[in-house]
C-alpha positions as CSV (number, residue, x, y, z in Angstrom):
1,X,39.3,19.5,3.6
2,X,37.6,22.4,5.2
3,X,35.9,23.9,2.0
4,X,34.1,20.2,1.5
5,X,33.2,20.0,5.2
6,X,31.8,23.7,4.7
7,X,30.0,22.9,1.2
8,X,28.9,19.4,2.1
9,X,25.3,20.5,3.3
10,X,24.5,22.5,0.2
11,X,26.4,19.8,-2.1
12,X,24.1,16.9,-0.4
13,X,20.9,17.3,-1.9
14,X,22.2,18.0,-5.7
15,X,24.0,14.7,-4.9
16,X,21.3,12.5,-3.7
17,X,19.0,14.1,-6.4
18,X,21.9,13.2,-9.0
19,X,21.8,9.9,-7.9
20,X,18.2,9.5,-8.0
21,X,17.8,10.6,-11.8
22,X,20.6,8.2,-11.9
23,X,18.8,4.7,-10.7
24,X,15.4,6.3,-12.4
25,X,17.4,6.9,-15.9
26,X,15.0,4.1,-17.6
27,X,11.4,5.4,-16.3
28,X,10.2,7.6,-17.8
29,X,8.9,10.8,-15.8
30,X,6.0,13.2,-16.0
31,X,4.9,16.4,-14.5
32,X,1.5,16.5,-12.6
33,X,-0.7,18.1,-15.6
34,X,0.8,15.6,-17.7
35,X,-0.5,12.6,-15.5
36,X,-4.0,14.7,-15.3
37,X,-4.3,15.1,-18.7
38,X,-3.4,11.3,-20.2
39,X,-4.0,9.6,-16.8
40,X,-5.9,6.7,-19.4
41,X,-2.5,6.5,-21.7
42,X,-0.3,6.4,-18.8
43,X,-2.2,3.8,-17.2
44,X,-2.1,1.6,-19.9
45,X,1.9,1.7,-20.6
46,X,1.6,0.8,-17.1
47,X,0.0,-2.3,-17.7
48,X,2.7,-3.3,-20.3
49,X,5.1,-3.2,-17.5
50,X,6.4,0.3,-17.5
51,X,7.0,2.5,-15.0
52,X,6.0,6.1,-14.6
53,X,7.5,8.8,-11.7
54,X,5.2,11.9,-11.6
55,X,7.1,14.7,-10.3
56,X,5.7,18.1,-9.4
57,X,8.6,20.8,-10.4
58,X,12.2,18.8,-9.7
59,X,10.6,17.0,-6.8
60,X,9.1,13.5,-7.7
61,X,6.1,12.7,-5.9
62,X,4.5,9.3,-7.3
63,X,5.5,6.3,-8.9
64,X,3.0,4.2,-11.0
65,X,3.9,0.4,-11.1
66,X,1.8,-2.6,-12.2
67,X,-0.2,-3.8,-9.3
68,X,0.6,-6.8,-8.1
69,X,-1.6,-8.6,-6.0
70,X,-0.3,-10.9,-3.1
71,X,-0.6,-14.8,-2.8
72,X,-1.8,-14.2,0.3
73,X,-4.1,-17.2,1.4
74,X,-7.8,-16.7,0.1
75,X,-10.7,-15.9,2.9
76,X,-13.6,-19.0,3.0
77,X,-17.1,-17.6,1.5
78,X,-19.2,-16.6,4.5
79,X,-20.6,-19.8,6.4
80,X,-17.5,-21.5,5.9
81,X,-15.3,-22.3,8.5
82,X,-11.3,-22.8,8.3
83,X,-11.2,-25.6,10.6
84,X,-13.1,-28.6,11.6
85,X,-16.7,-28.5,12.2
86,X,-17.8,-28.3,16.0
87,X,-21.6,-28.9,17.3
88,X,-23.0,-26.7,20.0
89,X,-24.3,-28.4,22.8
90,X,-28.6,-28.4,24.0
91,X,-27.4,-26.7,27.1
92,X,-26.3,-23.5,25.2
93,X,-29.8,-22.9,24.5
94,X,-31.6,-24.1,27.4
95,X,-33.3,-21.1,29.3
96,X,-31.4,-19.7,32.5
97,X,-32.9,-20.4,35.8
98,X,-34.0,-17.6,38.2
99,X,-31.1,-17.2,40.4
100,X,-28.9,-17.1,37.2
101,X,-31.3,-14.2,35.5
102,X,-30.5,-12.2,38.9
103,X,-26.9,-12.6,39.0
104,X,-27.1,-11.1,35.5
105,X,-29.1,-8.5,36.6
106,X,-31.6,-9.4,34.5
């Protein structure tokens, strides 16, 4: 029981590394110059629904995946408002009087 305890921090990485390859055994992977080189062909096996890890050395670093955009709600076109329409009153516009230019400092 010991010798794991002892073993356990330089068995841990090999292990969750294991596992990894493991759960990414049906993407395929590629090193960096590989992605650099046939970004365009990588892209589009992408867009079939693949997807791609890139991994620099034994360390993986990216994953490609088809975007997939949200169904978020959609913002109006400018000038548009979300709500119900409202009318600004005359007074809004009307000019301020003296005593209301100084208490603005103005």
């Amino acid at each position: 029981m010991d010798i794991l305890r002892s073993l356990a921090p330089a068995i841990w990485p090999k292990l969750t590394n294991f596992a990894r390859a493991a759960t990414l055994s049906s993407v395929q992977t590629i090193s960096t110059h590989e992605a650099k080189t046939h970004l365009s062909r990588y892209l589009a096996a992408v867009e079939t629904g693949e997807e791609i890890v890139i991994a620099r050395g034994r360390k993986l670093i990216a994953r490609l995946v088809p975007y997939a955009p949200t169904g978020g709600q959609k913002r109006p076109k400018v000038g548009r408002t979300l709500g119900p329409t409202f009318d600004v009153p005359d007074a809004a516009f009307a000019p301020l009087t003296e005593e209301q230019l100084k208490e603005w400092g103005l």
